[in-house]
py3Dmol code that shows the C-alpha trace and the ligand (Angstrom):
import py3Dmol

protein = """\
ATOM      1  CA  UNK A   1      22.143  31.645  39.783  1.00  0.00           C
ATOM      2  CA  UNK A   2      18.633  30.371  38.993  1.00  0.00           C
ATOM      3  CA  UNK A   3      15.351  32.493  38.372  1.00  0.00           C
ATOM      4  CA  UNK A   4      11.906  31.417  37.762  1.00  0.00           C
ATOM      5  CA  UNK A   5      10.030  33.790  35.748  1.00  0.00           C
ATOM      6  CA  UNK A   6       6.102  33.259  36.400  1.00  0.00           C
ATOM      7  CA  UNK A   7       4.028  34.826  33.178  1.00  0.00           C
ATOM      8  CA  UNK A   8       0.941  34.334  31.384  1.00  0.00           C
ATOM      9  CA  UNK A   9       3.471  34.798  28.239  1.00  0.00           C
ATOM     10  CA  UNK A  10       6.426  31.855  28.109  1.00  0.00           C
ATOM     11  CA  UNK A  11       6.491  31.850  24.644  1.00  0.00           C
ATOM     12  CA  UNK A  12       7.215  35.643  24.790  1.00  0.00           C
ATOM     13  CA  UNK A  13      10.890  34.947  25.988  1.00  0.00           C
ATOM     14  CA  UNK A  14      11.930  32.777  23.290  1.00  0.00           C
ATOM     15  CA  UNK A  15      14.782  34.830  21.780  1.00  0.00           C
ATOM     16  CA  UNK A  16      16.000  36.897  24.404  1.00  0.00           C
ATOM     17  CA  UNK A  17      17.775  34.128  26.289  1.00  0.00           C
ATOM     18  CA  UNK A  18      19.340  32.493  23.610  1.00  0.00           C
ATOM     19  CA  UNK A  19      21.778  34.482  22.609  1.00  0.00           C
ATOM     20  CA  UNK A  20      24.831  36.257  23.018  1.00  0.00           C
ATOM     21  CA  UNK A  21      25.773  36.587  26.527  1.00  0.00           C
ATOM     22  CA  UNK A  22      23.188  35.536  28.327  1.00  0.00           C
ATOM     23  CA  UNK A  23      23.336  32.124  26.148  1.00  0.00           C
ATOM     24  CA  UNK A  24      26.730  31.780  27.357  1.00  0.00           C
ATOM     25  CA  UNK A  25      26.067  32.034  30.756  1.00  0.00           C
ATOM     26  CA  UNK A  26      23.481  29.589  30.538  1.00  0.00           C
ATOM     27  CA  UNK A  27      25.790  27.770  28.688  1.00  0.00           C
ATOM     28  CA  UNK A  28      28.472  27.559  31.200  1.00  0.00           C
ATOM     29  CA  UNK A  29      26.174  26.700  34.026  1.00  0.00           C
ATOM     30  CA  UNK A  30      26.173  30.008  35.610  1.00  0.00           C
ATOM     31  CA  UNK A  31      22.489  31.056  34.962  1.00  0.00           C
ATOM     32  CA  UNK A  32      19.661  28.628  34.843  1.00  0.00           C
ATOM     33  CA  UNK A  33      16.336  30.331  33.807  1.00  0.00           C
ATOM     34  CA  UNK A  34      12.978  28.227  34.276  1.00  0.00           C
ATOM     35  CA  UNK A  35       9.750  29.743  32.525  1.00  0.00           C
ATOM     36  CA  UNK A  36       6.646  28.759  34.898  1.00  0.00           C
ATOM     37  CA  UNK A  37       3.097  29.500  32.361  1.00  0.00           C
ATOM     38  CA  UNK A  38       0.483  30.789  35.384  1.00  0.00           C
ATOM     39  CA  UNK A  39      -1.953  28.983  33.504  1.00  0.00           C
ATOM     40  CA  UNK A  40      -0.620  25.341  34.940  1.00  0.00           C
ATOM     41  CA  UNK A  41      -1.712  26.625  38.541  1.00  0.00           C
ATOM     42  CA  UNK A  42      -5.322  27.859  37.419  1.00  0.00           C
ATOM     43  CA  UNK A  43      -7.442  25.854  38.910  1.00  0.00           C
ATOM     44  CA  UNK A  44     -10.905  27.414  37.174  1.00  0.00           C
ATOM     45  CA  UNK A  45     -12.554  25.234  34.323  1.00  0.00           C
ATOM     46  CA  UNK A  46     -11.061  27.311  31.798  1.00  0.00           C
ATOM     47  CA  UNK A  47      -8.035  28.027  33.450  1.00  0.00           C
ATOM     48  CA  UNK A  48      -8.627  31.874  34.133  1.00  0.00           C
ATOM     49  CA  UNK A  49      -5.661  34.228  35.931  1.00  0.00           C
ATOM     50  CA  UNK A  50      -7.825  36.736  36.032  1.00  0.00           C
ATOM     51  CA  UNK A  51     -10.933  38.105  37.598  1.00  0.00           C
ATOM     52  CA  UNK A  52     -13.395  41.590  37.668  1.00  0.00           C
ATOM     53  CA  UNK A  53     -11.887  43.894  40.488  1.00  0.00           C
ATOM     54  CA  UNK A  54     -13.899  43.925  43.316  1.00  0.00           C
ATOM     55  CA  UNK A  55     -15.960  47.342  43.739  1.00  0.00           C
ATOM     56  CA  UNK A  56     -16.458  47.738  40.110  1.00  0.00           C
ATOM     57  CA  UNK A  57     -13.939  49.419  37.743  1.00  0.00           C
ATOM     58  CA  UNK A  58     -12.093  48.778  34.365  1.00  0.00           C
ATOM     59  CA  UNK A  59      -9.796  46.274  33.833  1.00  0.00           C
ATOM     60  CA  UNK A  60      -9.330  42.917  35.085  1.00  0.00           C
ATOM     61  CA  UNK A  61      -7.070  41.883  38.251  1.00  0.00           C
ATOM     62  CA  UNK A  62      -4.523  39.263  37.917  1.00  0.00           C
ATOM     63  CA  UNK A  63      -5.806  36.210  40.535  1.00  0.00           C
ATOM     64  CA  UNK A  64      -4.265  35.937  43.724  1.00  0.00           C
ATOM     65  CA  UNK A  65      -4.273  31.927  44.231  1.00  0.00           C
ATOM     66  CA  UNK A  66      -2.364  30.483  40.690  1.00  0.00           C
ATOM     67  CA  UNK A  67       0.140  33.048  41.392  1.00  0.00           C
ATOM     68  CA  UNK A  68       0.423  32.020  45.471  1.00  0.00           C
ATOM     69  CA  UNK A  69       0.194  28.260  44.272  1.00  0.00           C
ATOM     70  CA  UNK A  70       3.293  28.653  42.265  1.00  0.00           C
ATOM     71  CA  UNK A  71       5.392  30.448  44.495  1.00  0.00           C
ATOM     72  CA  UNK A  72       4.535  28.278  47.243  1.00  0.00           C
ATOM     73  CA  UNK A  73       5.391  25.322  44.697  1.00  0.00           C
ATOM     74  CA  UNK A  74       9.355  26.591  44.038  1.00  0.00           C
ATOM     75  CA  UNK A  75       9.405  27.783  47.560  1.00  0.00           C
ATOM     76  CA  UNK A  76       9.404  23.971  48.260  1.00  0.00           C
ATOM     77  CA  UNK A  77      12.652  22.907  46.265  1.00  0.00           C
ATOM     78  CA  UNK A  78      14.158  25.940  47.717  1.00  0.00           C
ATOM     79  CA  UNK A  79      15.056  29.038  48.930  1.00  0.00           C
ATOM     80  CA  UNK A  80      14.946  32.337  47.150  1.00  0.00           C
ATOM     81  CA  UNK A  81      16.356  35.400  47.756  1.00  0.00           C
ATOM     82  CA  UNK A  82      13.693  38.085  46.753  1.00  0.00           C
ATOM     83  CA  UNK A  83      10.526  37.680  44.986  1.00  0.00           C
ATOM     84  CA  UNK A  84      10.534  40.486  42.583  1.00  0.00           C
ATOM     85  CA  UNK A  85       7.013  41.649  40.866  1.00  0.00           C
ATOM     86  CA  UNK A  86       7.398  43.737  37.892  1.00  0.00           C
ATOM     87  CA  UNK A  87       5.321  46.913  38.311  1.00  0.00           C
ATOM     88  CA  UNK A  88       5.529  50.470  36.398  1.00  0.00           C
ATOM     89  CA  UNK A  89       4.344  51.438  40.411  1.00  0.00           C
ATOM     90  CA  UNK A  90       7.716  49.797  41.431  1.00  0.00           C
ATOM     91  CA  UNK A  91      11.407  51.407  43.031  1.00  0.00           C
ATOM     92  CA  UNK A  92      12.854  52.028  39.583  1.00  0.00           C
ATOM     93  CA  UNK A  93      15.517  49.832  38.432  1.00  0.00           C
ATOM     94  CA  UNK A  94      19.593  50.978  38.742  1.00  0.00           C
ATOM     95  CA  UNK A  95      22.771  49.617  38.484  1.00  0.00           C
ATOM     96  CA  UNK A  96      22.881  49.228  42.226  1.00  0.00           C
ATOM     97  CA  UNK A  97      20.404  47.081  42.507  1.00  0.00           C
ATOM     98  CA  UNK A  98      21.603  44.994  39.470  1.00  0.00           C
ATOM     99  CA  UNK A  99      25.046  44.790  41.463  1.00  0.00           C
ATOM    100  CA  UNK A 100      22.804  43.176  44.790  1.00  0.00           C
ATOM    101  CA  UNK A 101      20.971  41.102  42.418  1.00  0.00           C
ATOM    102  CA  UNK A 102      24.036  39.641  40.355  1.00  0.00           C
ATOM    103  CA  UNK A 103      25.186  38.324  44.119  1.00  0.00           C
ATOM    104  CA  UNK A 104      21.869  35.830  44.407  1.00  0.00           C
ATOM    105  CA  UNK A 105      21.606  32.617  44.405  1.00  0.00           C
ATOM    106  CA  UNK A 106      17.599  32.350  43.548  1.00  0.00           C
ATOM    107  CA  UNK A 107      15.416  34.530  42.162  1.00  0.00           C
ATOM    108  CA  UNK A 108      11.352  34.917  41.159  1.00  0.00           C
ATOM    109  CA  UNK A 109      10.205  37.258  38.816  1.00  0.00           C
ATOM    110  CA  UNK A 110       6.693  37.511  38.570  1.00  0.00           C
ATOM    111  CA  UNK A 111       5.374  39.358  35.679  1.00  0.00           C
ATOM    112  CA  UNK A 112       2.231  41.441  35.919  1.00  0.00           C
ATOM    113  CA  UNK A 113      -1.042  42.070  33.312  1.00  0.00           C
ATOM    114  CA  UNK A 114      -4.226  43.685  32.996  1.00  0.00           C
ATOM    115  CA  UNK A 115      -4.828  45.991  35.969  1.00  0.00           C
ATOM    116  CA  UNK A 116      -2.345  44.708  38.417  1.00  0.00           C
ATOM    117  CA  UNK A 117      -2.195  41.270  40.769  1.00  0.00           C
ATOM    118  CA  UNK A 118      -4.184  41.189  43.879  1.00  0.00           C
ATOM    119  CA  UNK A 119      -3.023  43.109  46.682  1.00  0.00           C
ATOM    120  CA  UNK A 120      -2.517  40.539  48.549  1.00  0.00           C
ATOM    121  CA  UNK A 121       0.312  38.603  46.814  1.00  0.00           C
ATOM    122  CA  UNK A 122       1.841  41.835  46.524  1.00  0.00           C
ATOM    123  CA  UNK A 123       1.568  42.253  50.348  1.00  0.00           C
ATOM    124  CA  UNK A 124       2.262  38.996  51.184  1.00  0.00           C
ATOM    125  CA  UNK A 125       4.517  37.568  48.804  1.00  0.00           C
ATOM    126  CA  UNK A 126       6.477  39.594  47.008  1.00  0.00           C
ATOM    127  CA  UNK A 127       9.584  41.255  48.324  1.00  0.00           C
ATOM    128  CA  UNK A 128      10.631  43.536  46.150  1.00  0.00           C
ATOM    129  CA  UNK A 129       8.463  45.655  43.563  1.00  0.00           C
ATOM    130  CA  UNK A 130      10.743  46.917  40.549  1.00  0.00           C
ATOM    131  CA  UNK A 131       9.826  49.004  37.508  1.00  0.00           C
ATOM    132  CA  UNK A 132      12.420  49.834  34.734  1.00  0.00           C
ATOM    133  CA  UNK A 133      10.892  53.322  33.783  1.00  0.00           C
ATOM    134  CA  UNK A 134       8.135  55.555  34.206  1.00  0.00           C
ATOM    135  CA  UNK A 135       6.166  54.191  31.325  1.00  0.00           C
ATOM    136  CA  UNK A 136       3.710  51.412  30.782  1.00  0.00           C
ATOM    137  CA  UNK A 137       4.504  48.490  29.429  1.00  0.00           C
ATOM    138  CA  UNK A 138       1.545  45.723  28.289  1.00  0.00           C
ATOM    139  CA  UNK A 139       3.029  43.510  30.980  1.00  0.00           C
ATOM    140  CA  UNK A 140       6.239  42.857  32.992  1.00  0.00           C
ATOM    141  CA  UNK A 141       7.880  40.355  30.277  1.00  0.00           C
ATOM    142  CA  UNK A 142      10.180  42.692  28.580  1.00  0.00           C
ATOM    143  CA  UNK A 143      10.777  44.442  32.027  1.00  0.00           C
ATOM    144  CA  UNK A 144      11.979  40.845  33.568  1.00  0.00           C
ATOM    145  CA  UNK A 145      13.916  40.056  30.520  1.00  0.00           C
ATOM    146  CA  UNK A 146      16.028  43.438  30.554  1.00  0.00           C
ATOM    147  CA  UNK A 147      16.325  42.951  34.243  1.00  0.00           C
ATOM    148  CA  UNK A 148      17.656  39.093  33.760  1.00  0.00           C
ATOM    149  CA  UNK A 149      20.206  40.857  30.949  1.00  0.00           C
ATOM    150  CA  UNK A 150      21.627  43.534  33.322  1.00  0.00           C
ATOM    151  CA  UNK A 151      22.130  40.473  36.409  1.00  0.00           C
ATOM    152  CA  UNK A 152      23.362  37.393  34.558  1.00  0.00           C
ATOM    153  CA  UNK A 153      26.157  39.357  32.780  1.00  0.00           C
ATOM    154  CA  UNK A 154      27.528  40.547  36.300  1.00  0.00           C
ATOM    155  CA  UNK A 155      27.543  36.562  37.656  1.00  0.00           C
ATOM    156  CA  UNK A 156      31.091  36.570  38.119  1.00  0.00           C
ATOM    157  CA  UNK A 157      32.786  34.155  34.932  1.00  0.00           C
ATOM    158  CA  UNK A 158      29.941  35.586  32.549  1.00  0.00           C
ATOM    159  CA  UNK A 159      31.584  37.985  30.602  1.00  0.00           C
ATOM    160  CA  UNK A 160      35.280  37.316  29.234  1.00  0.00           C
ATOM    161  CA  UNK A 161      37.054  40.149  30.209  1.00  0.00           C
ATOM    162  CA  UNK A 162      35.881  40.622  34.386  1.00  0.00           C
ATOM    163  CA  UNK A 163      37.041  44.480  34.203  1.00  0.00           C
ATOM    164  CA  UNK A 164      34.644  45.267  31.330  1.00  0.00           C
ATOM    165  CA  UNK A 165      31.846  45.388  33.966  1.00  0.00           C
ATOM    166  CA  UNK A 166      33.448  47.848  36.285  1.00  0.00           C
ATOM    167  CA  UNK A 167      34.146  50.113  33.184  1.00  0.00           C
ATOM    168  CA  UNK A 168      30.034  50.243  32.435  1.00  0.00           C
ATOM    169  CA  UNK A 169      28.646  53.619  32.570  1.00  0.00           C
ATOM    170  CA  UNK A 170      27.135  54.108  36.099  1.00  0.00           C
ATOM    171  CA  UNK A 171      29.397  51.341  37.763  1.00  0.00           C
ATOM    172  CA  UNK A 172      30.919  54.273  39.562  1.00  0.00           C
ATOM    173  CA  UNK A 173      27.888  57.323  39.326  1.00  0.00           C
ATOM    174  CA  UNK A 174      29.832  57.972  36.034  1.00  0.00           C
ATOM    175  CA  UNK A 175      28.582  57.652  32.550  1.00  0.00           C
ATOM    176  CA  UNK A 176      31.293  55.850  30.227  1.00  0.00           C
ATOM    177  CA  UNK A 177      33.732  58.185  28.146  1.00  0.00           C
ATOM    178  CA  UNK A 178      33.633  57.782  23.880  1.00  0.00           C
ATOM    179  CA  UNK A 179      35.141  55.253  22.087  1.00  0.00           C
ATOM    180  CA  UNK A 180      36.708  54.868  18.980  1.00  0.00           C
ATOM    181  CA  UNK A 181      37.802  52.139  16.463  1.00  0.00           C
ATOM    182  CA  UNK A 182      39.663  51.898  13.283  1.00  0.00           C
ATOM    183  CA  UNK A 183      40.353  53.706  10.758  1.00  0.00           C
ATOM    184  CA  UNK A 184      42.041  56.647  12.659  1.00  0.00           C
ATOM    185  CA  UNK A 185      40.729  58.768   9.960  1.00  0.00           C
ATOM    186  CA  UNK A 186      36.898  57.786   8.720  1.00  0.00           C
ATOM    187  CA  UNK A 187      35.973  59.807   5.986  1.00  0.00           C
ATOM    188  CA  UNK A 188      38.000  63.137   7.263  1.00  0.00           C
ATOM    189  CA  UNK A 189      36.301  62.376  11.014  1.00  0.00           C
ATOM    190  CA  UNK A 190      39.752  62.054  13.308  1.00  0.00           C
ATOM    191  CA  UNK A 191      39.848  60.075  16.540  1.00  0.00           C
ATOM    192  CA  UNK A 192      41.043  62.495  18.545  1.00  0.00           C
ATOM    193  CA  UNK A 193      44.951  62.276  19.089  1.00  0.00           C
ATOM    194  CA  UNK A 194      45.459  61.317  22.586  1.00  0.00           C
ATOM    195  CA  UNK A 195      44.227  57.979  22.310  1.00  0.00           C
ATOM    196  CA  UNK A 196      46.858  57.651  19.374  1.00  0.00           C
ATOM    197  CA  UNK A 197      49.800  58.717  21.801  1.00  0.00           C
ATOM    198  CA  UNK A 198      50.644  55.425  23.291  1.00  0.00           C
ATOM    199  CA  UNK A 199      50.818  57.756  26.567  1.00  0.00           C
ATOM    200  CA  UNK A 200      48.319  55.395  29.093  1.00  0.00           C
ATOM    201  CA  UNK A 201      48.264  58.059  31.617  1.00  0.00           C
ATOM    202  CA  UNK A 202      47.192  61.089  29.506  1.00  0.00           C
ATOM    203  CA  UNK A 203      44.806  58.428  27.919  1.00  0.00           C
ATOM    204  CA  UNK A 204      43.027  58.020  31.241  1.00  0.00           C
ATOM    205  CA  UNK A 205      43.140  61.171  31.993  1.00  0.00           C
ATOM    206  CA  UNK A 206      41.611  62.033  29.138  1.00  0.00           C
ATOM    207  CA  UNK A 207      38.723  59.442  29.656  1.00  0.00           C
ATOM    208  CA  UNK A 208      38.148  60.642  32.968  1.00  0.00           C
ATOM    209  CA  UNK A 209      37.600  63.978  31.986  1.00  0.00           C
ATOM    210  CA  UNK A 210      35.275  62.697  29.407  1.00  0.00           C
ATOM    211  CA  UNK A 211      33.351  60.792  31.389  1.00  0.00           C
ATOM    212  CA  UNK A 212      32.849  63.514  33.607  1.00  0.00           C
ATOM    213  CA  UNK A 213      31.467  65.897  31.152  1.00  0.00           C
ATOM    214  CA  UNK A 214      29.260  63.161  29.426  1.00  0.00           C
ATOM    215  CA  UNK A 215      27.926  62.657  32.946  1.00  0.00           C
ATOM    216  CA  UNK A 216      27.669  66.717  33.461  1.00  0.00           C
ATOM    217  CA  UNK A 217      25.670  67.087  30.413  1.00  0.00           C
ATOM    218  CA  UNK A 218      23.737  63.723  30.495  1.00  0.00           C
ATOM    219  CA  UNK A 219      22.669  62.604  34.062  1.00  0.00           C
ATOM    220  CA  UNK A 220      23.878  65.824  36.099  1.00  0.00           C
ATOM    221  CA  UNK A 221      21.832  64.272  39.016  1.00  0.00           C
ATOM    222  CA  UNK A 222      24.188  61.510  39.589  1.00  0.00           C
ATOM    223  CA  UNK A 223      27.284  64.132  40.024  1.00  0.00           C
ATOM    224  CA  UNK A 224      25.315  65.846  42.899  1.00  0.00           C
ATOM    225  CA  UNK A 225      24.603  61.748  44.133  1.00  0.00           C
TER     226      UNK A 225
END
"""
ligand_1 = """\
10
LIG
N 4.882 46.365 33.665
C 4.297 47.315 32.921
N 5.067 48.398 32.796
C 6.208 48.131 33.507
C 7.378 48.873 33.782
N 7.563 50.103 33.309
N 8.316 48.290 34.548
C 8.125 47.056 35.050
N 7.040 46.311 34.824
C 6.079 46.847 34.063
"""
view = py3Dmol.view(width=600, height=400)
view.addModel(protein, "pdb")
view.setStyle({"model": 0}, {"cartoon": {"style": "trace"}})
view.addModel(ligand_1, "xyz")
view.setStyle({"model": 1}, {"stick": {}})
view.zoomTo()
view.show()
């Protein structure tokens, strides 16, 4: 898979690609991730992104024309499979749509600032508006980075154990049961004694009980889903 990330903020993403397992999917050739700076398509003397609104108003409006210039520029090489625009306005993010996304073979993310991007991009060239929460961010960076997390460790061959991604909380509306590690015993705190039996069907009937009363207590919305 290959996404371009468009931002005002490259420098912003050093770090969160370079390790753990999104370094190894890079690493194996499974993920490529290209950092475009919107300021290389500004064509003003001083390179703006950004202009007044139109109709007065505070806040400043992200440009439409560097951000059209450099989507039409990787729309060239290739084809992509959604343009996604990072928005706190957008369909908020789930573990459905990081399943869909996981099966792409090209992605753009464009990151918003200021106010918002001109209407029209967002009419005319994005496909798919995402938000990962109802709060505001100072700009869709972090929101594209945690996006590019929950894909790339989905890309089939990312993570080392395959099942460990159908076990995730919400893979299957369910929120993951506890686990526990050693010692048995931490400071008088016992792991509780099925998952010492050795018996693997009362273990997972024990987790699925579990799970369902985590998910009961914690996202009772996705039981009546
Ligand atoms: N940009 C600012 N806030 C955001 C959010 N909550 N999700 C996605 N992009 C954003």
């Amino acid at each position: 898979m290959r996404i371009d990330i468009i931002t005002i903020f490259p420098e912003m993403f050093a770090g969160w690609f370079d390790h753990s397992i999104v370094k190894r999917a890079r690493k194996k050739g499974l993920a490529e991730i290209h950092l475009h700076n919107l300021r290389d398509f500004a064509t003003s003397k001083h390179r703006n992104v950004d202009d007044y609104p139109f109709g007065g108003g505070s806040g400043m409006v992200m440009m439409a024309q560097p951000i059209a210039d450099c989507i039409d520029h990787l729309k060239k090489e290739r084809n992509y499979d959604e343009v996604i625009f990072l928005t706190p306005d957008g369909e908020i993010f789930n573990q459905p749509m990081t399943n869909k996304l996981s099966l792409a073979e090209n992605l753009i993310m464009l990151c918003g600032h200021y106010k918002g991007v001109d209407e029209r991009i967002r009419e005319h060239y994005v496909t798919m508006e995402v938000s990962i929460g109802n709060y505001v961010l100072s700009g869709g960076e972090l929101a594209a980075a945690v996006i590019c997390n929950s894909i790339i460790r989905l890309i089939p061959g990312v993570l080392s154990d395959e099942t460990s991604a159908l076990d995730d909380s919400f893979q299957d509306n369910l929120i993951s049961p506890p686990v526990y590690t050693r010692p048995a015993n931490f400071n008088g705190l016992k792991v509780p004694d099925v998952l010492l039996s050795g018996n693997e069907a009362l273990i997972r009937q024990w987790r699925s009980v579990q799970a369902l009363l985590r998910t009961r207590k914690r996202r009772p919305g996705m039981l009546e889903d």
